[in-house]
KELOMI-557490 format. One record per residue (C-alpha): residue number from 1; y, z, x; residue in three letters. Coordinates in nm, 3 decimals. Example, Ala and Ser with C-alpha at 12.3 -4.5 7.8 and 13.67 -1.06 7.14 Angstrom:
<pt pos="1" Y="-0.450" Z="0.780" X="1.230" code="ALA"/>
<pt pos="2" Y="-0.106" Z="0.714" X="1.367" code="SER"/>
This chain:
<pt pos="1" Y="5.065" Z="6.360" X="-0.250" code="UNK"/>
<pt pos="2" Y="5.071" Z="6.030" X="-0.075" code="UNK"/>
<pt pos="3" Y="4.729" Z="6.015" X="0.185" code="UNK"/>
<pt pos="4" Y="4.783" Z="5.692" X="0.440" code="UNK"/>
<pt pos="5" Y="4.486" Z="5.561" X="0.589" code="UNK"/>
<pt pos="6" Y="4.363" Z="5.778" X="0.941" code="UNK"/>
<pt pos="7" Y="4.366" Z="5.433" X="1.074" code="UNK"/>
<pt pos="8" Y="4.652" Z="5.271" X="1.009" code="UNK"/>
<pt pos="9" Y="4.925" Z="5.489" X="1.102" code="UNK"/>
<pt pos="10" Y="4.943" Z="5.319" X="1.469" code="UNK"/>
<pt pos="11" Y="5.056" Z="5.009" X="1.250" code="UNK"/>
<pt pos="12" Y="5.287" Z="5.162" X="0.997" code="UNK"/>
<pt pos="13" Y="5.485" Z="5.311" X="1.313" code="UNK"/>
<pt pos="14" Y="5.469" Z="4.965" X="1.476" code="UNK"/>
<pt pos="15" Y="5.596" Z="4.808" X="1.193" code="UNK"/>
<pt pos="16" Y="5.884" Z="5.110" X="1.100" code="UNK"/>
<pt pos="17" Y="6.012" Z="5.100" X="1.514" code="UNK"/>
<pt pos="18" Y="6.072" Z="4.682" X="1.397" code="UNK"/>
<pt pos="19" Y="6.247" Z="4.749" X="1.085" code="UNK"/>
<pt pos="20" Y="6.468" Z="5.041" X="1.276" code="UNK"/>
<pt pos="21" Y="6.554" Z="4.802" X="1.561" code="UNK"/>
<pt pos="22" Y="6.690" Z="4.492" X="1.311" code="UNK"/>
<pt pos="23" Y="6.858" Z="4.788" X="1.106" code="UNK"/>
<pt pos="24" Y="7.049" Z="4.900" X="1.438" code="UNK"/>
<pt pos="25" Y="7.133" Z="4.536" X="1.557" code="UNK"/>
<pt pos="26" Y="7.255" Z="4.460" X="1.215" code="UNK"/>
<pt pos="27" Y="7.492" Z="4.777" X="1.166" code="UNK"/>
<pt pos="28" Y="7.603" Z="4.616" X="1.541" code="UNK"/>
<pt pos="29" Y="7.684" Z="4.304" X="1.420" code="UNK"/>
<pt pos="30" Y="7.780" Z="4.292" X="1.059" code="UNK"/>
<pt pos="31" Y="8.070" Z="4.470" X="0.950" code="UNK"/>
<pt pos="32" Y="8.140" Z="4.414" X="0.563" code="UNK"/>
<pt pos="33" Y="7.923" Z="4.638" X="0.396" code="UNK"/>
<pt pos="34" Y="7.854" Z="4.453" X="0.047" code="UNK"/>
<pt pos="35" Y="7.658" Z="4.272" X="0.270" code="UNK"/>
<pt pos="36" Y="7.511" Z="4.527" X="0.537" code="UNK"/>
<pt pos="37" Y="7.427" Z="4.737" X="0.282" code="UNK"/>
<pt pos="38" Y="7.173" Z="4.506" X="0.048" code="UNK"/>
<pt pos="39" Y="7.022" Z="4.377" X="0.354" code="UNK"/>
<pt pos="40" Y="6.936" Z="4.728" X="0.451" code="UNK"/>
<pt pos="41" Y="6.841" Z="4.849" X="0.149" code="UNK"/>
<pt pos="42" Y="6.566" Z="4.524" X="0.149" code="UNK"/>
<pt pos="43" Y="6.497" Z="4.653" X="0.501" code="UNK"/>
<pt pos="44" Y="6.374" Z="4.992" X="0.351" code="UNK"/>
<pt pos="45" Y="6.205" Z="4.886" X="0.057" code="UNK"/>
<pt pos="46" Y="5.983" Z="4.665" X="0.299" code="UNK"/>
<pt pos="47" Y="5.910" Z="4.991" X="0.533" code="UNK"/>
<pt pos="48" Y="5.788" Z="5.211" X="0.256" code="UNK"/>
<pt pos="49" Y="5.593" Z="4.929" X="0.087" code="UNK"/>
<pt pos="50" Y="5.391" Z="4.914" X="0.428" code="UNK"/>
<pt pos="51" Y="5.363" Z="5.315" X="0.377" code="UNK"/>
<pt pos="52" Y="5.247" Z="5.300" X="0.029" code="UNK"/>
<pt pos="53" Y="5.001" Z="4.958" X="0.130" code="UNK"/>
<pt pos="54" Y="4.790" Z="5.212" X="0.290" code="UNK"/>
<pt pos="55" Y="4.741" Z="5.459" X="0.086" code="UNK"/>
<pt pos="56" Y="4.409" Z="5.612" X="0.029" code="UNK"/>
<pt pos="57" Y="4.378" Z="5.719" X="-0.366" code="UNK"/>
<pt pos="58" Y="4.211" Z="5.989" X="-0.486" code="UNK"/>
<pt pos="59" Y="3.935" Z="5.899" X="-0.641" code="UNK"/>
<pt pos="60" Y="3.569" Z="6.037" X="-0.814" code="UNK"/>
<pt pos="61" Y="3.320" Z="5.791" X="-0.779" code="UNK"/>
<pt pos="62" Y="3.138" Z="5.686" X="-1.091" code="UNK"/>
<pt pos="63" Y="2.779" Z="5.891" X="-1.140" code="UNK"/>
<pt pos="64" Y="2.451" Z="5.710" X="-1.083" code="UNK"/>
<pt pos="65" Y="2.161" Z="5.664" X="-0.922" code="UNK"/>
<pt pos="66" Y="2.112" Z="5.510" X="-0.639" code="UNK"/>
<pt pos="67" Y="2.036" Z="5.167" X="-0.861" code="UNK"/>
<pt pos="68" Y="2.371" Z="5.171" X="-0.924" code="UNK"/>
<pt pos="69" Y="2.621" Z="4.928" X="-0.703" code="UNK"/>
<pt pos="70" Y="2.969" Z="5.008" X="-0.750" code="UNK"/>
<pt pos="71" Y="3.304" Z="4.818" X="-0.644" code="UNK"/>
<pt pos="72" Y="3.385" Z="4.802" X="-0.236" code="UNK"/>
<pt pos="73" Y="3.749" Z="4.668" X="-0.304" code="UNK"/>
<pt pos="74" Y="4.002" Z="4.742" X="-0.572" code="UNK"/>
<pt pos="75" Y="4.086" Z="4.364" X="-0.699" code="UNK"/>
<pt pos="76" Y="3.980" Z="4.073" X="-0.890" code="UNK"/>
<pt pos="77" Y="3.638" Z="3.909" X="-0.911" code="UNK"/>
<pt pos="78" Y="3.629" Z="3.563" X="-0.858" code="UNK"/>
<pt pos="79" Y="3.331" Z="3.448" X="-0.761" code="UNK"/>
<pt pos="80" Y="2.969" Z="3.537" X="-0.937" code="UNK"/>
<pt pos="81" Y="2.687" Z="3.316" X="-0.795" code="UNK"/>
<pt pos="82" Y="2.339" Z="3.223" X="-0.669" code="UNK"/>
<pt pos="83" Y="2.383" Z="3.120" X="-0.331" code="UNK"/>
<pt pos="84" Y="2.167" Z="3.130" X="-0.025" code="UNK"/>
<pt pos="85" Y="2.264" Z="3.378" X="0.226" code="UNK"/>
<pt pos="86" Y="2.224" Z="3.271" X="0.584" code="UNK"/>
<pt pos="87" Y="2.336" Z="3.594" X="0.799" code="UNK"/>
<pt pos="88" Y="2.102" Z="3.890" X="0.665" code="UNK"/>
<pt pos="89" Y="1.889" Z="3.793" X="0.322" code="UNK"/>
<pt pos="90" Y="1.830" Z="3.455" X="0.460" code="UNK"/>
<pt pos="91" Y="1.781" Z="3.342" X="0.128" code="UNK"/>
<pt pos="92" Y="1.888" Z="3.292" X="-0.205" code="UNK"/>
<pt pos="93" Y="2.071" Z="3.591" X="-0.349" code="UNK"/>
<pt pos="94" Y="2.352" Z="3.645" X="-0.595" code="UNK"/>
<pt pos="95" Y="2.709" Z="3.644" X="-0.488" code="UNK"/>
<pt pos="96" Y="3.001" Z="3.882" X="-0.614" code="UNK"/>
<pt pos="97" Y="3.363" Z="3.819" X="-0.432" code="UNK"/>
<pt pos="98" Y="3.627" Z="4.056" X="-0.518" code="UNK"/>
<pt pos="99" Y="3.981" Z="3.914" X="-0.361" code="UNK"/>
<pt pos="100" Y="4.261" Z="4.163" X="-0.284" code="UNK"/>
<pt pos="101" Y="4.645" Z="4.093" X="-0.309" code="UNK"/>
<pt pos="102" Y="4.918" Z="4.239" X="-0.175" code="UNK"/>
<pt pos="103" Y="4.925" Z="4.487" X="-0.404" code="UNK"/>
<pt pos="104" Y="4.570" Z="4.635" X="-0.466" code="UNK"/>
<pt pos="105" Y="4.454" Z="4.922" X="-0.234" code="UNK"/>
<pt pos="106" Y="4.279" Z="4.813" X="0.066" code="UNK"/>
<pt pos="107" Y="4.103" Z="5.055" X="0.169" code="UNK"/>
<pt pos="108" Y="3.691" Z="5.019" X="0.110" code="UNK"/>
<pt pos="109" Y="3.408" Z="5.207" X="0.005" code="UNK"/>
<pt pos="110" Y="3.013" Z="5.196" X="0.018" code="UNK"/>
<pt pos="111" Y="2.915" Z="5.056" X="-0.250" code="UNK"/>
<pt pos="112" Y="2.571" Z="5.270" X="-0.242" code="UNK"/>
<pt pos="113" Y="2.402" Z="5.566" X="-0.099" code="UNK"/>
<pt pos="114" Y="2.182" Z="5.522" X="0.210" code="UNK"/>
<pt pos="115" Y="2.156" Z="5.407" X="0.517" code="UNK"/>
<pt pos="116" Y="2.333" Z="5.145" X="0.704" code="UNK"/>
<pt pos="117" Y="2.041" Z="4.891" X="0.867" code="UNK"/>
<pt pos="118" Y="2.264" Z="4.600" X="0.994" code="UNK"/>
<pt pos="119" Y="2.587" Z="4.563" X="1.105" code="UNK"/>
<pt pos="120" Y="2.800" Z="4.287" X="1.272" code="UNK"/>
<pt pos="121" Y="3.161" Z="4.206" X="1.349" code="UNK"/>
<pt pos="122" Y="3.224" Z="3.849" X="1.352" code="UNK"/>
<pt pos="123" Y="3.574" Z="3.709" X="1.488" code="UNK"/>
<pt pos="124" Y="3.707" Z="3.376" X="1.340" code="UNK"/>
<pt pos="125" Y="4.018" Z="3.223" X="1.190" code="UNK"/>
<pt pos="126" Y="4.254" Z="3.319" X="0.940" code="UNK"/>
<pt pos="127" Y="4.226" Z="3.091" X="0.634" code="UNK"/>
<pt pos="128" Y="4.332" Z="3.212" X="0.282" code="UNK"/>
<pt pos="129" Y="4.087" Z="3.433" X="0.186" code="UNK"/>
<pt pos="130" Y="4.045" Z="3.297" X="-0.166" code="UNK"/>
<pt pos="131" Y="3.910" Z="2.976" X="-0.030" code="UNK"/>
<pt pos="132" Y="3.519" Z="2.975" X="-0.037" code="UNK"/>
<pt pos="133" Y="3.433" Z="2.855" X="0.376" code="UNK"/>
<pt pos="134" Y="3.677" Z="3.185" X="0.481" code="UNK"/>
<pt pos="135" Y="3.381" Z="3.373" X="0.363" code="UNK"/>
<pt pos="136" Y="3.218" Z="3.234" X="0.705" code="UNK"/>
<pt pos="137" Y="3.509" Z="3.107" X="0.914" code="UNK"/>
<pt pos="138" Y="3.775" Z="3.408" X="0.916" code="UNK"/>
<pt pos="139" Y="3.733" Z="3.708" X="1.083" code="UNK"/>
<pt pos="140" Y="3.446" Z="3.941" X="0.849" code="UNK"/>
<pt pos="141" Y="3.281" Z="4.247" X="0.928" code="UNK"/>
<pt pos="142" Y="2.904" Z="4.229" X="0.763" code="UNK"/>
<pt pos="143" Y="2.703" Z="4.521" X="0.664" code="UNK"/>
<pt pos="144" Y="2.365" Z="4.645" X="0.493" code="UNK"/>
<pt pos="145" Y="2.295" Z="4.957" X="0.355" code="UNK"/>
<pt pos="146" Y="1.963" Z="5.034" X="0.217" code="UNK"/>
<pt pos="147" Y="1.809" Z="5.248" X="-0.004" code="UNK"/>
<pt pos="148" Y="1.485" Z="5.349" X="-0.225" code="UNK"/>
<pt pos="149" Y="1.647" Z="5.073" X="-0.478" code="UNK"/>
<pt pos="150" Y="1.705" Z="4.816" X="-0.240" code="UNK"/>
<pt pos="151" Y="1.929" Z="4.673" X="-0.013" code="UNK"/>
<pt pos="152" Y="2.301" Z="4.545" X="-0.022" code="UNK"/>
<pt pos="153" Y="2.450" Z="4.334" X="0.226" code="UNK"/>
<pt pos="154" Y="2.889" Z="4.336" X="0.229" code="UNK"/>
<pt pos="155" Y="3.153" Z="4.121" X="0.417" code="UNK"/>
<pt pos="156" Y="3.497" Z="4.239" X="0.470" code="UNK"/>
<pt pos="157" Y="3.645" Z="3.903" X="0.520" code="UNK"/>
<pt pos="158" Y="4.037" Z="3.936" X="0.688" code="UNK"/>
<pt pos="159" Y="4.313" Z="3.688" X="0.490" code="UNK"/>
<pt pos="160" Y="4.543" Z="3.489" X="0.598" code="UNK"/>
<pt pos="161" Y="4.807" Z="3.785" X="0.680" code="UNK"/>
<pt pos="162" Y="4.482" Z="3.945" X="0.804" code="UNK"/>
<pt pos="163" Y="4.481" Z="4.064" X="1.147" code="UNK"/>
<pt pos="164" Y="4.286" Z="4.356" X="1.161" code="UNK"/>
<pt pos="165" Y="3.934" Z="4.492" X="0.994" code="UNK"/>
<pt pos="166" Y="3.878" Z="4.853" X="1.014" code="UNK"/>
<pt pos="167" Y="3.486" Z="4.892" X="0.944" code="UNK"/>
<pt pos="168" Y="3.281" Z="5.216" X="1.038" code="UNK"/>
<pt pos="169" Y="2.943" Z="5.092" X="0.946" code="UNK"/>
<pt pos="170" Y="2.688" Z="5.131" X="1.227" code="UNK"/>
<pt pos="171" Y="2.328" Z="5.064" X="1.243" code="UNK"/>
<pt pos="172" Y="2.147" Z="5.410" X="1.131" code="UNK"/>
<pt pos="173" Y="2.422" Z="5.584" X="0.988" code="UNK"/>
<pt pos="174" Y="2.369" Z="5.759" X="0.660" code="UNK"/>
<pt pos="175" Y="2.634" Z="5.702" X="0.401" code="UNK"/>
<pt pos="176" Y="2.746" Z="5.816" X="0.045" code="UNK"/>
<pt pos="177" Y="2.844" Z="5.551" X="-0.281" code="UNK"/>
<pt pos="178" Y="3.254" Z="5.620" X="-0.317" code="UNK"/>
<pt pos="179" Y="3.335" Z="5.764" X="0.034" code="UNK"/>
<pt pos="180" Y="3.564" Z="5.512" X="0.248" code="UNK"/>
<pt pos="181" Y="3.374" Z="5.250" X="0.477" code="UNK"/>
<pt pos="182" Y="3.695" Z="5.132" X="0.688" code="UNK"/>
<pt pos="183" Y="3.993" Z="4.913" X="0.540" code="UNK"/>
<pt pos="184" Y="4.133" Z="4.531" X="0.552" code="UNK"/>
<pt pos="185" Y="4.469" Z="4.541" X="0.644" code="UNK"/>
<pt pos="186" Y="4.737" Z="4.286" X="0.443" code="UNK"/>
<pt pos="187" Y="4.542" Z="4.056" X="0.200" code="UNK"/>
<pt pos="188" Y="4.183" Z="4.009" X="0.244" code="UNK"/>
<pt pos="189" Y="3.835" Z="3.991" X="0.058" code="UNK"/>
<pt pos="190" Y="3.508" Z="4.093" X="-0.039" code="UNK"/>
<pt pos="191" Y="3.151" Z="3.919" X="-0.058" code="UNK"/>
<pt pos="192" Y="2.865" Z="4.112" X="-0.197" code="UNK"/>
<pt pos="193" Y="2.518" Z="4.018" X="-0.168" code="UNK"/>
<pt pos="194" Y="2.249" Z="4.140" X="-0.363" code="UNK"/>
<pt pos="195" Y="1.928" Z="4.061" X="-0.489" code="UNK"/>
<pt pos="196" Y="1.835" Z="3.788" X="-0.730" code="UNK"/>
<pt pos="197" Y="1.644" Z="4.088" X="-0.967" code="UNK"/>
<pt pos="198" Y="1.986" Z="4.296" X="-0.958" code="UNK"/>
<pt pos="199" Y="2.128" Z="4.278" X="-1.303" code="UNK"/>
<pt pos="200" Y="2.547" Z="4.234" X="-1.261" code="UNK"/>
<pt pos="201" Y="2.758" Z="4.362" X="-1.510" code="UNK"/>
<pt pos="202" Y="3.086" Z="4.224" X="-1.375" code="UNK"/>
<pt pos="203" Y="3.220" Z="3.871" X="-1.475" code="UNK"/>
<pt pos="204" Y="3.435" Z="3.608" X="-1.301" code="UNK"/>
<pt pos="205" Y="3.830" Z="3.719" X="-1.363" code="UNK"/>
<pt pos="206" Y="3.737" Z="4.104" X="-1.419" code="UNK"/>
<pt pos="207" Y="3.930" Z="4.349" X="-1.214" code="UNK"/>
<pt pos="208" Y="3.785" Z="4.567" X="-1.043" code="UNK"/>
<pt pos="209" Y="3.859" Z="4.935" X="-0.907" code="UNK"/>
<pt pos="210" Y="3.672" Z="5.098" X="-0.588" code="UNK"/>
<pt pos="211" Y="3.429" Z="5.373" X="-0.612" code="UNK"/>
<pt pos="212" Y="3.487" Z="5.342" X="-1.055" code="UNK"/>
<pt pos="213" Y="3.368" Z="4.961" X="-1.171" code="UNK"/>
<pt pos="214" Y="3.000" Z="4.895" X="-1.173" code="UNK"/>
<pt pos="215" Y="2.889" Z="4.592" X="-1.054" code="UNK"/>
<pt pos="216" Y="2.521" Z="4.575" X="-1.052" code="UNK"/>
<pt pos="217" Y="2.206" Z="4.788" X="-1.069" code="UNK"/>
<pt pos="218" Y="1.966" Z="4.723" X="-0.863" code="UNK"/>
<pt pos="219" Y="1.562" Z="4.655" X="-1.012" code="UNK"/>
């Protein structure tokens, strides 16, 4: 069974009352049907790939302890790095981006147990989300979540096609590794920030899968 994200349905219907409305003006206006008929058949493929962009998959999260720092985003790493973190660590701290494409599920998930000690939306632009300065100039949701083990700090960072982040984070809120923490809606991207003692176990060009792939463990 198909499960669409709670929060998205508002913009699936937005999107299928569009696609209705060119069907109807179309059927209106263009009578030979070998070329109604493709058009519309595009027309539908395009409304149930926005249906099946927000799915929610069923998942069980990988076991660990709470050392263990899984995947926020289904997609590809592409960035592993020491850089210095300005926002929350204020520091130097090591640097995992995982970028989506159109095709990956969007939806995102704590990537640890505990509890949530910092959170902050932060509006901006709308550059590709592959480029390194949209990790501070787009639109990004940041968030910490602490633990016994530590602490890790996560942007949801909107793309270009971007217009919306869904983020439920909120300072004191107690959360589980693998449940969903909100969703980035049409191409987007992920920055995790952890400690310079974690020890990653991801590379650059590895793909990743929410709630499953091990990124780091935290020392």
């Amino acid at each position: 069974m198909l499960v669409i994200d709670k929060d998205s349905k508002g913009t699936i219907a937005s999107i299928w009352a569009v696609v209705a409305l060119i069907a109807i003006v179309l059927i209106l206006l263009i009578k030979n049907p070998w070329v109604l008929w493709p058009i519309l058949a595009v027309l539908l493929l395009f409304a149930f790939f926005v249906l099946w962009f927000h799915r929610i998959p069923n998942r069980k999260p990988t076991e660990g302890d709470e050392s263990l720092v899984t995947s926020v985003a289904d997609g590809q790493v592409v960035v592993v790095d020491r850089v210095y973190e300005k926002e929350f660590f204020k520091g130097d701290c090591i640097m995992i981006s995982v970028y989506m494409d159109f095709f990956d599920v969007h939806a995102n998930y704590w990537p640890i147990s505990g509890e949530v000690c910092y959170y902050q939306y932060h509006p901006g632009r709308y550059l590709m989300a592959f480029l390194p300065k949209s990790s501070e100039k787009n639109e990004h949701s940041s968030t910490a979540v602490r633990n016994s083990r530590g602490t890790v700090f996560f942007k949801q960072i909107a793309g270009t096609f971007a217009r919306r982040i869904v983020c439920y984070s909120k300072e004191g809120l107690k959360v589980e590794r693998g449940t969903q923490c909100g969703i980035i809606k049409f191409g987007s991207r992920i920055d995790i920030f952890l400690p310079l003692d974690a020890e990653v176990l991801v590379k650059e060009g590895d793909y990743t899968k929410a709630t499953i792939t091990p990124l780091a463990r935290l020392n």
